[in-house]
N, CA, C and O atoms as CSV, one atom per row, in Angstrom:
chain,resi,resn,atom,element,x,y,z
A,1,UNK,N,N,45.848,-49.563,7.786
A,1,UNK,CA,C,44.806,-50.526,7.463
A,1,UNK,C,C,43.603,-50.276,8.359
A,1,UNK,O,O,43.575,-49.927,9.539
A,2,UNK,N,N,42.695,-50.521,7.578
A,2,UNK,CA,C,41.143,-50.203,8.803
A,2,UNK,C,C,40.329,-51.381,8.703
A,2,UNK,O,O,40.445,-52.061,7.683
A,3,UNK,N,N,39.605,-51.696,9.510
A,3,UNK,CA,C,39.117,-52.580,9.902
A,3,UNK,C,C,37.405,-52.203,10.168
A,3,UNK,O,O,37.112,-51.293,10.943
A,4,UNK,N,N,36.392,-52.954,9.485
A,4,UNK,CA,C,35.215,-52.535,9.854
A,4,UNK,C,C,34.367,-53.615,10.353
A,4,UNK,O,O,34.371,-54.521,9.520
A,5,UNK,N,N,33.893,-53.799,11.012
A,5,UNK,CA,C,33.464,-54.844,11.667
A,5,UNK,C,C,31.949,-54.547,12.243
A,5,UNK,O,O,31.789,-53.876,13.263
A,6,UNK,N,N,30.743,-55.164,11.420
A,6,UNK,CA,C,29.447,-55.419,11.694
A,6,UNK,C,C,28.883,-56.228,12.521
A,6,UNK,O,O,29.341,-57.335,12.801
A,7,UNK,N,N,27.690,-55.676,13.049
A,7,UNK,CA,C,26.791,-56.926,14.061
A,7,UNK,C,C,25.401,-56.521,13.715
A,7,UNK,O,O,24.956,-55.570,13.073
A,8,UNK,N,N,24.761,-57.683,14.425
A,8,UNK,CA,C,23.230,-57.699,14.613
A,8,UNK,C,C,22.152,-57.810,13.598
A,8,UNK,O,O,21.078,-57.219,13.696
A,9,UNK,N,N,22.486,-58.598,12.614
A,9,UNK,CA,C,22.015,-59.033,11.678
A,9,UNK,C,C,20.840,-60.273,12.316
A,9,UNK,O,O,20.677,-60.539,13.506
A,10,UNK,N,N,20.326,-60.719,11.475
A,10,UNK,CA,C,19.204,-61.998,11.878
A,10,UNK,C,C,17.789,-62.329,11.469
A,10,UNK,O,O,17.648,-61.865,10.338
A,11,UNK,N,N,16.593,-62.961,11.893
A,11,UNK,CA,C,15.831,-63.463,11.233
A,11,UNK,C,C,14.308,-62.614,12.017
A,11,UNK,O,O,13.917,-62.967,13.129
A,12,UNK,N,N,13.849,-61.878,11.490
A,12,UNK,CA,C,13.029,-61.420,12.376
A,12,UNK,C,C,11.613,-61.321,11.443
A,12,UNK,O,O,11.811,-61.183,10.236
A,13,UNK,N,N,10.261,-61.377,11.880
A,13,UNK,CA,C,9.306,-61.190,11.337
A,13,UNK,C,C,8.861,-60.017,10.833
A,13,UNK,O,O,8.712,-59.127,11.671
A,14,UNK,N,N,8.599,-59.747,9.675
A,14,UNK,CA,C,7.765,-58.576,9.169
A,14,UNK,C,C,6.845,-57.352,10.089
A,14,UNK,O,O,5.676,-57.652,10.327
A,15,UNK,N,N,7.182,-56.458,10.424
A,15,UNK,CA,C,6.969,-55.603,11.214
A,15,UNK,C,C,8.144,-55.442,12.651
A,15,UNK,O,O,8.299,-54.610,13.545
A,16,UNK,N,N,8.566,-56.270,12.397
A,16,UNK,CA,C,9.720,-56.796,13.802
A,16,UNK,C,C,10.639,-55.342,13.789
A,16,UNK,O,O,10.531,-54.328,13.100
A,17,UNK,N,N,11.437,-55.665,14.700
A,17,UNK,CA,C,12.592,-54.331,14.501
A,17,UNK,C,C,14.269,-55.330,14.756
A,17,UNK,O,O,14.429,-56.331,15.454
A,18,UNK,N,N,15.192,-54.665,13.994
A,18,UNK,CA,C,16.438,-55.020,14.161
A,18,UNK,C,C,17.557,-53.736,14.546
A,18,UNK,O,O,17.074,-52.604,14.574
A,19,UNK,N,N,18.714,-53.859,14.776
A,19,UNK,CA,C,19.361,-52.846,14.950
A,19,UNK,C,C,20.985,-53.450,14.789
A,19,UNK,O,O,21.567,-54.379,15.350
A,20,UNK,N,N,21.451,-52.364,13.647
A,20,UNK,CA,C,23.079,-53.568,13.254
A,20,UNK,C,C,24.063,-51.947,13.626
A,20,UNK,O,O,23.860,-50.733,13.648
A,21,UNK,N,N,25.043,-52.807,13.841
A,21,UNK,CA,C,26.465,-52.248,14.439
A,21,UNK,C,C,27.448,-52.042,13.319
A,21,UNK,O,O,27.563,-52.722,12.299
A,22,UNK,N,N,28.206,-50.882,13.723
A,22,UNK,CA,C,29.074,-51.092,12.915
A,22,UNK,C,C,30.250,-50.342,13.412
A,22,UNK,O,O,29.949,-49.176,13.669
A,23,UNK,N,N,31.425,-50.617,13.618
A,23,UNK,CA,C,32.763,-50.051,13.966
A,23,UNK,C,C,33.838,-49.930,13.128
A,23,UNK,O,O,34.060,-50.802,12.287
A,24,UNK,N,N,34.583,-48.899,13.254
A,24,UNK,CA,C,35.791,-48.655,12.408
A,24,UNK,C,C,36.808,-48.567,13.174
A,24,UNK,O,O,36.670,-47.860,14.172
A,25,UNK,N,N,37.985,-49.173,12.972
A,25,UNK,CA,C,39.461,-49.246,13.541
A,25,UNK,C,C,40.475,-48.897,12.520
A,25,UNK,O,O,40.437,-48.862,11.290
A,26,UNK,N,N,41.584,-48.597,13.577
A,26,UNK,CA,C,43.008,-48.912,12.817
A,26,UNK,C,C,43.722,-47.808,12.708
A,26,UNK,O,O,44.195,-47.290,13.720
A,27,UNK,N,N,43.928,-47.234,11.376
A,27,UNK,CA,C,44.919,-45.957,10.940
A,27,UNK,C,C,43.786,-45.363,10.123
A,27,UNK,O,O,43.497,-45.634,8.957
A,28,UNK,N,N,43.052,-44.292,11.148
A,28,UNK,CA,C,41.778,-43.658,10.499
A,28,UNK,C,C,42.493,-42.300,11.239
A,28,UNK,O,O,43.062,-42.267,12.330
A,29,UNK,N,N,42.329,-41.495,10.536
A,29,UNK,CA,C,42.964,-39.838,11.002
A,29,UNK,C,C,41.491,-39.078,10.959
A,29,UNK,O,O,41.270,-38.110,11.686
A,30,UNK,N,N,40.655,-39.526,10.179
A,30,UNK,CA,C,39.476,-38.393,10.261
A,30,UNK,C,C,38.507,-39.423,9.216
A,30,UNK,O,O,38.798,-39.832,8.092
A,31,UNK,N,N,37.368,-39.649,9.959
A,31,UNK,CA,C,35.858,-40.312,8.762
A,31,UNK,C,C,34.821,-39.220,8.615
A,31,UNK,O,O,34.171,-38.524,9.395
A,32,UNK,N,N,34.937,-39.361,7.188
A,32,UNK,CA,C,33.992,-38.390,6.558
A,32,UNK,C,C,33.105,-38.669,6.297
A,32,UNK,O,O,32.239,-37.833,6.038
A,33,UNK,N,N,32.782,-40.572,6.208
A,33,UNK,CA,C,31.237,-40.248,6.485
A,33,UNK,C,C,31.277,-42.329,6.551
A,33,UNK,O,O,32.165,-43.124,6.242
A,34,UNK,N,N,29.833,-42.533,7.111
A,34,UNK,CA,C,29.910,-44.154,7.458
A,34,UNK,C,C,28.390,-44.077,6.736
A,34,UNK,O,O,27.650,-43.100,6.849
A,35,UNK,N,N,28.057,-45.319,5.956
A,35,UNK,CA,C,27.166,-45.317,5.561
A,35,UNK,C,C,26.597,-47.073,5.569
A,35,UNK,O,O,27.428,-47.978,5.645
A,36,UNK,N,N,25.624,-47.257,5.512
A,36,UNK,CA,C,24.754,-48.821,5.568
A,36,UNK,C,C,24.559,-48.754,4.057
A,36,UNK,O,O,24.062,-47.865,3.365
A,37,UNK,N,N,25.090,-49.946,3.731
A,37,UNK,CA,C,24.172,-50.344,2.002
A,37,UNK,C,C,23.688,-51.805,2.285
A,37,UNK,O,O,23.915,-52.442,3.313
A,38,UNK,N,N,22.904,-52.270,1.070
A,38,UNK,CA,C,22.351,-53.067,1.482
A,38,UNK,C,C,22.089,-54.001,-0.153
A,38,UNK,O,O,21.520,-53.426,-1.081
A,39,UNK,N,N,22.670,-55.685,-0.317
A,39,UNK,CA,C,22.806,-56.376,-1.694
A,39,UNK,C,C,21.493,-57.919,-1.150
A,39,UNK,O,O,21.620,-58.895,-0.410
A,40,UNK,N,N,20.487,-57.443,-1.901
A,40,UNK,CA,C,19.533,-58.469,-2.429
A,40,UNK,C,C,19.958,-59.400,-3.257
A,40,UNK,O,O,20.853,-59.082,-4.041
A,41,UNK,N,N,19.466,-60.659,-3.282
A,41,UNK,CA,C,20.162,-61.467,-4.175
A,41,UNK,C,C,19.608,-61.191,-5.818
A,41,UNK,O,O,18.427,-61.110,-6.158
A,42,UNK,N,N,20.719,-61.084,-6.639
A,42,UNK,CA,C,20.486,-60.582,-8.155
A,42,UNK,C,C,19.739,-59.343,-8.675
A,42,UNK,O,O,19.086,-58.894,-9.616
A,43,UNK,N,N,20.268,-59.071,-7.427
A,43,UNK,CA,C,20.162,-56.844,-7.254
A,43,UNK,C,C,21.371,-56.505,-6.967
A,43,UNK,O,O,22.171,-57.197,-6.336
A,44,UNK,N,N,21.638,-54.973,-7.605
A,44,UNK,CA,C,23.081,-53.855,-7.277
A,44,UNK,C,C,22.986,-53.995,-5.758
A,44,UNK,O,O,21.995,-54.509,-5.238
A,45,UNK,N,N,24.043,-53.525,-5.033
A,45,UNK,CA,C,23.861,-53.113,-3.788
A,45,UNK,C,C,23.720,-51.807,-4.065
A,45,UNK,O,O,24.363,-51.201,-4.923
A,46,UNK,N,N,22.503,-51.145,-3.025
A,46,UNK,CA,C,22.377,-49.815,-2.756
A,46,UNK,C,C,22.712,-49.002,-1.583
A,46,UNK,O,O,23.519,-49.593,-0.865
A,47,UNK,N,N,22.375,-47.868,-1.152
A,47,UNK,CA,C,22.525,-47.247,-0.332
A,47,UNK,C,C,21.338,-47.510,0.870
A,47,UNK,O,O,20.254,-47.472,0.288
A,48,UNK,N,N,21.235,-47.636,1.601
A,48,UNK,CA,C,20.450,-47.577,2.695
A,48,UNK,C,C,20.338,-46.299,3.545
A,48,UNK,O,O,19.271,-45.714,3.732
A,49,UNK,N,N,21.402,-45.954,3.993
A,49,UNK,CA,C,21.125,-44.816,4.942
A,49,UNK,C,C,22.820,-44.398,5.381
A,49,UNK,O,O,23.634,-45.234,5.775
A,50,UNK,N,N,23.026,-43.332,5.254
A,50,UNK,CA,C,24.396,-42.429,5.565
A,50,UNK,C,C,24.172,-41.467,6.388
A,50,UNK,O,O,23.140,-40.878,6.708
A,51,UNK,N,N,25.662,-41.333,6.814
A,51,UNK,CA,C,25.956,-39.955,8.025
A,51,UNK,C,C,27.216,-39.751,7.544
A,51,UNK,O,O,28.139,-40.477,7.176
A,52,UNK,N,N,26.935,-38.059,7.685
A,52,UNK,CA,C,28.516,-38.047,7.299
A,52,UNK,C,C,28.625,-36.840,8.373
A,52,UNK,O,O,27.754,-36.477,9.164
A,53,UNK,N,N,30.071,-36.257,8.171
A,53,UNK,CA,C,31.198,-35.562,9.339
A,53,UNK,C,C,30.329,-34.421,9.885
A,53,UNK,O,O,30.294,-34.077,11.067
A,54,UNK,N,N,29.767,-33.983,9.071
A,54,UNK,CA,C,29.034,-32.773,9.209
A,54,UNK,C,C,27.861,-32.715,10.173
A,54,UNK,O,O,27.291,-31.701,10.576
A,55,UNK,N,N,27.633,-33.827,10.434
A,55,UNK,CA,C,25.893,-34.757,10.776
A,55,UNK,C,C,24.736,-34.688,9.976
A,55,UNK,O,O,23.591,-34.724,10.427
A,56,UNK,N,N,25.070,-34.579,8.660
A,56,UNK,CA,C,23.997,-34.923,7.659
A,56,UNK,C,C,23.236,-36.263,7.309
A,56,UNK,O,O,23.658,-36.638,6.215
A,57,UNK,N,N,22.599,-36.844,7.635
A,57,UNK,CA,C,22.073,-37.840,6.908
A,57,UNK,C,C,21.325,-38.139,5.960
A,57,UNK,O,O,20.555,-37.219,5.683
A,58,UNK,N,N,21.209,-39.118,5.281
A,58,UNK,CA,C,20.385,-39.494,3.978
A,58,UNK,C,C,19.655,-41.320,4.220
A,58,UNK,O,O,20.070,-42.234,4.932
A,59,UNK,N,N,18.754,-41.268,3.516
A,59,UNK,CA,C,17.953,-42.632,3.344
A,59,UNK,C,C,17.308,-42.547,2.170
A,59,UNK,O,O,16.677,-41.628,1.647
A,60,UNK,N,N,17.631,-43.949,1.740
A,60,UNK,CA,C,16.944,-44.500,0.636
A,60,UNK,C,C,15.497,-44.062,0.639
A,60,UNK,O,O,15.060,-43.591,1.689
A,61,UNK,N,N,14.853,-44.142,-0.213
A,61,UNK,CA,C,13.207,-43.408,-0.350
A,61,UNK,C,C,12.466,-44.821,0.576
A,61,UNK,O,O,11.768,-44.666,1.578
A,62,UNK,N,N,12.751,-45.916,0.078
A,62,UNK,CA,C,12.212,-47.382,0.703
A,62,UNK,C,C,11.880,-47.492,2.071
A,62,UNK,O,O,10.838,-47.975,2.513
A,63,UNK,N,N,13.138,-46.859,2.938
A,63,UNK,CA,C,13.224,-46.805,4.272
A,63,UNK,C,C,13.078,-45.499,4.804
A,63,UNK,O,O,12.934,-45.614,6.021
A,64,UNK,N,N,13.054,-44.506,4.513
A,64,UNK,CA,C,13.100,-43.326,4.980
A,64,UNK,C,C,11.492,-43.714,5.939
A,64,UNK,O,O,10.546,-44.376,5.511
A,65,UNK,N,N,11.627,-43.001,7.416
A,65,UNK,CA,C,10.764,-42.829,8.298
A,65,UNK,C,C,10.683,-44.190,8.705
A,65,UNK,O,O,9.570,-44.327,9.212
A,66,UNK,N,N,11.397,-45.417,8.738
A,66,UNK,CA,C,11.085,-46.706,9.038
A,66,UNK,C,C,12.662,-46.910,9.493
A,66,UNK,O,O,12.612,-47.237,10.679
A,67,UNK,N,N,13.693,-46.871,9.169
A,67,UNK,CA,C,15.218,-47.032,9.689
A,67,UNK,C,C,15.567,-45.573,10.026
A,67,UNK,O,O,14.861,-44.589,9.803
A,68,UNK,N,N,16.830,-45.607,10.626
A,68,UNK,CA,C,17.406,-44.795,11.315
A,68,UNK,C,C,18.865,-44.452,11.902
A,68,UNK,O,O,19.155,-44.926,13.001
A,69,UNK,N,N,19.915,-43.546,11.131
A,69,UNK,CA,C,21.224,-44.014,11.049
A,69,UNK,C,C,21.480,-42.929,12.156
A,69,UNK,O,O,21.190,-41.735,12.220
A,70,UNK,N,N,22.258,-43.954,13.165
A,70,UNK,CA,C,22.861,-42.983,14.576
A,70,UNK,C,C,24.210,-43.009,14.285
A,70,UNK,O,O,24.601,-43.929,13.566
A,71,UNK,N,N,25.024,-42.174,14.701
A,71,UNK,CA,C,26.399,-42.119,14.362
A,71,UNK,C,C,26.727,-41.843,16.199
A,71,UNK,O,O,25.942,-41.106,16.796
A,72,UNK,N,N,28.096,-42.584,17.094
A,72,UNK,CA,C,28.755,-42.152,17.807
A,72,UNK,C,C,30.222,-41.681,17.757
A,72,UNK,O,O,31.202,-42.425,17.703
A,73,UNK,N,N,30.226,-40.452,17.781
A,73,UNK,CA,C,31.767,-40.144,16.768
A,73,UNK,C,C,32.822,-40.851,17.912
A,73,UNK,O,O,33.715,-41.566,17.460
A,74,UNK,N,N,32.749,-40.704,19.032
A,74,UNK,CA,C,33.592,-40.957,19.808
A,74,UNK,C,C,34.253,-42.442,19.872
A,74,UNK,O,O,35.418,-42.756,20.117
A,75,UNK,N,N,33.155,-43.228,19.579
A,75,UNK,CA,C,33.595,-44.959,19.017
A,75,UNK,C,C,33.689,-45.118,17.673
A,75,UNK,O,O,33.293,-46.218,17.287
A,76,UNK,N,N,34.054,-44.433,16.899
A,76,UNK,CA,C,33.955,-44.144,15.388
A,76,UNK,C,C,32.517,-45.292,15.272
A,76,UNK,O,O,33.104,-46.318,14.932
A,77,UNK,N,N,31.228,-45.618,15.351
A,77,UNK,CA,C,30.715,-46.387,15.305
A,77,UNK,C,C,29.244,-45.651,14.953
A,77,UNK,O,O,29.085,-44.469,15.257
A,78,UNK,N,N,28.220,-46.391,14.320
A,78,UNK,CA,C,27.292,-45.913,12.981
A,78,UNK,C,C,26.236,-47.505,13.553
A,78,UNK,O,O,26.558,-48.688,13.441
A,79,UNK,N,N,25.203,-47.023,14.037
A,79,UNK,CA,C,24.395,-47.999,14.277
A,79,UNK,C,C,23.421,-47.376,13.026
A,79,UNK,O,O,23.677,-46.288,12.511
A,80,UNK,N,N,22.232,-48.245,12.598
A,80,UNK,CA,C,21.329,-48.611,11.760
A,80,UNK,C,C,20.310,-49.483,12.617
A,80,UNK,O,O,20.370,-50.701,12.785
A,81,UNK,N,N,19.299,-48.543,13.155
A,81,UNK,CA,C,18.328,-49.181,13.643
A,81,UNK,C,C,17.045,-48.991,13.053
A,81,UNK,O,O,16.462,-47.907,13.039
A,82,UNK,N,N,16.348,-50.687,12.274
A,82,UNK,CA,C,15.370,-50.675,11.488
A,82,UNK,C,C,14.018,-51.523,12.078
A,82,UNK,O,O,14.045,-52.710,12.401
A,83,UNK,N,N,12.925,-50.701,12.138
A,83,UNK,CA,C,11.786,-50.828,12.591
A,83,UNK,C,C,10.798,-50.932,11.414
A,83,UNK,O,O,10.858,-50.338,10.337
A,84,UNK,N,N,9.848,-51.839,11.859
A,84,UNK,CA,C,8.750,-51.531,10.805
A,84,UNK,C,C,9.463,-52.634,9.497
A,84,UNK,O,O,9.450,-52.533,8.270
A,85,UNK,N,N,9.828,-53.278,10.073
A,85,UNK,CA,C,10.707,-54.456,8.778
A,85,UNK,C,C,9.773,-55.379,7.947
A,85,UNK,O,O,9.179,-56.437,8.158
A,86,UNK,N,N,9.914,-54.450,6.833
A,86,UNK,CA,C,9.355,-55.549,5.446
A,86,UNK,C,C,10.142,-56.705,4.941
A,86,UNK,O,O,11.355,-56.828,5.115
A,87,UNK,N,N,9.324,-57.608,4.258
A,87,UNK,CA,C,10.186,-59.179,3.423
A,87,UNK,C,C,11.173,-58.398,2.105
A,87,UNK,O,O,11.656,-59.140,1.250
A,88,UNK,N,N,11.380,-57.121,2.039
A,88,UNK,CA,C,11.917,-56.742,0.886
A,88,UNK,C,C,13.097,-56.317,1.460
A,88,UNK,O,O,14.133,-56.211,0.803
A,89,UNK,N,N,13.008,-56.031,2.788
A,89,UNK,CA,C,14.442,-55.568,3.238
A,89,UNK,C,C,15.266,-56.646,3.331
A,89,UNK,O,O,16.412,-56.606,3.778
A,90,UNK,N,N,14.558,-57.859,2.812
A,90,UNK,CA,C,15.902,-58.936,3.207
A,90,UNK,C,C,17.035,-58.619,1.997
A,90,UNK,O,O,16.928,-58.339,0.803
A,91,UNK,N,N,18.194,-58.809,2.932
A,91,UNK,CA,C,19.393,-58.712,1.868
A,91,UNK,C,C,20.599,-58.398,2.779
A,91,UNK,O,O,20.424,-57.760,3.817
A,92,UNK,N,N,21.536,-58.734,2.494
A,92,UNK,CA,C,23.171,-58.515,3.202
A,92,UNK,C,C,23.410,-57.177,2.902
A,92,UNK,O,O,23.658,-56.659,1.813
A,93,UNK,N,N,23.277,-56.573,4.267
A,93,UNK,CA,C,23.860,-55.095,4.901
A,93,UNK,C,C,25.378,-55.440,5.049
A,93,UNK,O,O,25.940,-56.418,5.543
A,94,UNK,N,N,25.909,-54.164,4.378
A,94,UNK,CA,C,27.531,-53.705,4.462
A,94,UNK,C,C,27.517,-52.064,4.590
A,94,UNK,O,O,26.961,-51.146,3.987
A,95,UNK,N,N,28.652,-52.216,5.971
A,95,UNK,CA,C,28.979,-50.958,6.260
A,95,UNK,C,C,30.111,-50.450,5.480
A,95,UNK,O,O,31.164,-51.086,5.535
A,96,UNK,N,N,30.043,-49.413,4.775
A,96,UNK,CA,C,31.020,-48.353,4.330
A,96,UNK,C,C,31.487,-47.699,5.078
A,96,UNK,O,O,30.761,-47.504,6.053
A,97,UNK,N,N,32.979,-46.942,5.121
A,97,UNK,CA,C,33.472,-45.985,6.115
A,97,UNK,C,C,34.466,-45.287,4.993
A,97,UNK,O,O,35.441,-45.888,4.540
A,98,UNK,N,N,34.104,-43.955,4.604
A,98,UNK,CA,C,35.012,-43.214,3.735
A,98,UNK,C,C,36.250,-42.242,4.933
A,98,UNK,O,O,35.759,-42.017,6.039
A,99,UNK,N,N,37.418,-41.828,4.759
A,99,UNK,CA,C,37.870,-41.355,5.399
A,99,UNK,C,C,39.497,-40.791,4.880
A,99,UNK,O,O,39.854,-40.905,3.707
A,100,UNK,N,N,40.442,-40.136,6.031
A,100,UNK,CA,C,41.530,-40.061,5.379
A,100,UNK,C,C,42.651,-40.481,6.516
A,100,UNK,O,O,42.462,-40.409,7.731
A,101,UNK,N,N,43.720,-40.883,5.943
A,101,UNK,CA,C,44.555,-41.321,6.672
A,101,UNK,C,C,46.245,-40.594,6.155
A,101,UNK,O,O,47.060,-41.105,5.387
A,102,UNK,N,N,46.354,-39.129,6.974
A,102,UNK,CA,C,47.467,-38.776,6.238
A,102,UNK,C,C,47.153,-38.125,4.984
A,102,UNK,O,O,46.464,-37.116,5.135
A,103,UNK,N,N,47.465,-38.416,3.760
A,103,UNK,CA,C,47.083,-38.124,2.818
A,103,UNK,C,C,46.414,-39.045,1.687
A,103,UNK,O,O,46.062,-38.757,0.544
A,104,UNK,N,N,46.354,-40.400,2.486
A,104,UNK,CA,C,45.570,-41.414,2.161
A,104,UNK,C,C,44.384,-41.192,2.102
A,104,UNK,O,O,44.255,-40.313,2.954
A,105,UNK,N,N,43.153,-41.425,1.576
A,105,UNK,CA,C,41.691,-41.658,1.015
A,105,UNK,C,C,41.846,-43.282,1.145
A,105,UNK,O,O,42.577,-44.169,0.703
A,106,UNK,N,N,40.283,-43.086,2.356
A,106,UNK,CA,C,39.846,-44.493,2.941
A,106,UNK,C,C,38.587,-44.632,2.406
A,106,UNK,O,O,37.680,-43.804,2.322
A,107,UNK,N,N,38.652,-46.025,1.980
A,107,UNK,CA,C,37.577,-46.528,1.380
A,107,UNK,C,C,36.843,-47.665,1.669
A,107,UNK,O,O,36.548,-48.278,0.643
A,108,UNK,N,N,36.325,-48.316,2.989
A,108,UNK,CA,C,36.404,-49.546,3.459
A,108,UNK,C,C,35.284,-50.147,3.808
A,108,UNK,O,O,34.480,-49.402,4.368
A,109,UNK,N,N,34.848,-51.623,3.617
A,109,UNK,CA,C,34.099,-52.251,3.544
A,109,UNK,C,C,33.782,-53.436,4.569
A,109,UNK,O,O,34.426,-54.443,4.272
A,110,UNK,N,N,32.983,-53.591,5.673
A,110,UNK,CA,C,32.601,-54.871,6.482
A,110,UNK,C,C,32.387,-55.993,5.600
A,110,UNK,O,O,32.316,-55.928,4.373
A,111,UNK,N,N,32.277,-57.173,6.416
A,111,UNK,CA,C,32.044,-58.222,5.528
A,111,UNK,C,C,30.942,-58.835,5.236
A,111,UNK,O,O,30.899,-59.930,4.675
A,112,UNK,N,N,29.457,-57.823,5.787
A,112,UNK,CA,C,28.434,-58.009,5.287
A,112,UNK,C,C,27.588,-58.608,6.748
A,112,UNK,O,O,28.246,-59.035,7.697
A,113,UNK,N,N,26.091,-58.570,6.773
A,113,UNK,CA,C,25.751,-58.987,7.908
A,113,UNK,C,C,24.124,-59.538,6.878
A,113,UNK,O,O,23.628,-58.920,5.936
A,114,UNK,N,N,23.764,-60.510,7.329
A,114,UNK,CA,C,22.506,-60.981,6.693
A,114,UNK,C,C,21.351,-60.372,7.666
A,114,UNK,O,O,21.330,-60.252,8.891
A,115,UNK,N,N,20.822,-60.182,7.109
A,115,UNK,CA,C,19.011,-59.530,7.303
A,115,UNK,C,C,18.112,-60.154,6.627
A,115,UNK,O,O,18.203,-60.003,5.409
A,116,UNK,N,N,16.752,-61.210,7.237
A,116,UNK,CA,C,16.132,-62.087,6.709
A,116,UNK,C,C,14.709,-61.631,7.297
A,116,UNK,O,O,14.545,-61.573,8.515
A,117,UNK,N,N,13.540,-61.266,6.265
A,117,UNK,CA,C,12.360,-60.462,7.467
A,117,UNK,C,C,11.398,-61.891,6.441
A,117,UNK,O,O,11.209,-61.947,5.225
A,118,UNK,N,N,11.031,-62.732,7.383
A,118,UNK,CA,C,9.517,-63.202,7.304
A,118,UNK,C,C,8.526,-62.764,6.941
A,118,UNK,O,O,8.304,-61.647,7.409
A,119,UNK,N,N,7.587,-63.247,6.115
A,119,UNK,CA,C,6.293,-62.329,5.871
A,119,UNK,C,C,5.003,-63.272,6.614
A,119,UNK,O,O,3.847,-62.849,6.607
């Protein structure tokens, strides 16, 4: 079982900066990649910004050059630090963590962290 567990969510003004946490536990043998998405109310959730094993990253077109996905492999842990915060980024951030366990395929989900930007 894995366990993902988010922080640093909150209410910050338009241009402000935030920075959210994210950790993975448990029966993880190898993560192939941790990624930030992000669900607006009566919007899909999308992708925000990924890292995967290799140290590749990706960002949404929205945020690209304004957020920033750090990965520390050693704490299995994937910070998302966002600067330059627009009223559109509001929406509940969830961390993904794909991985394998054995011959298990991990697929796992935090329980969401709110992000609220003022205009």
């Amino acid at each position: 079982q894995v366990q993902v567990e988010e922080s640093g969510g909150g209410l910050v003004q338009a241009g402000g900066s935030l920075r959210l946490s994210c950790t993975a536990s448990g029966s993880i043998s190898s993560i192939i990649a941790m990624g930030w998405y992000r669900q607006a109310p009566g919007k899909q959730r999308e992708l925000v910004a990924i890292t995967t094993r290799g140290g590749n990253t990706d960002y949404a077109d929205s945020v690209k050059g304004r957020f920033t996905i750090l990965r520390d492999y050693g704490m299995n842990t994937v910070y998302l630090q966002m600067n330059s915060l627009k009223p559109e980024d509001t929406a509940v951030y969830y961390c993904n963590v794909r991985g394998v366990y054995g011959r298990q395929n991990l697929d796992d989900w935090g329980q969401g962290t709110q992000v609220t930007v003022s205009s």
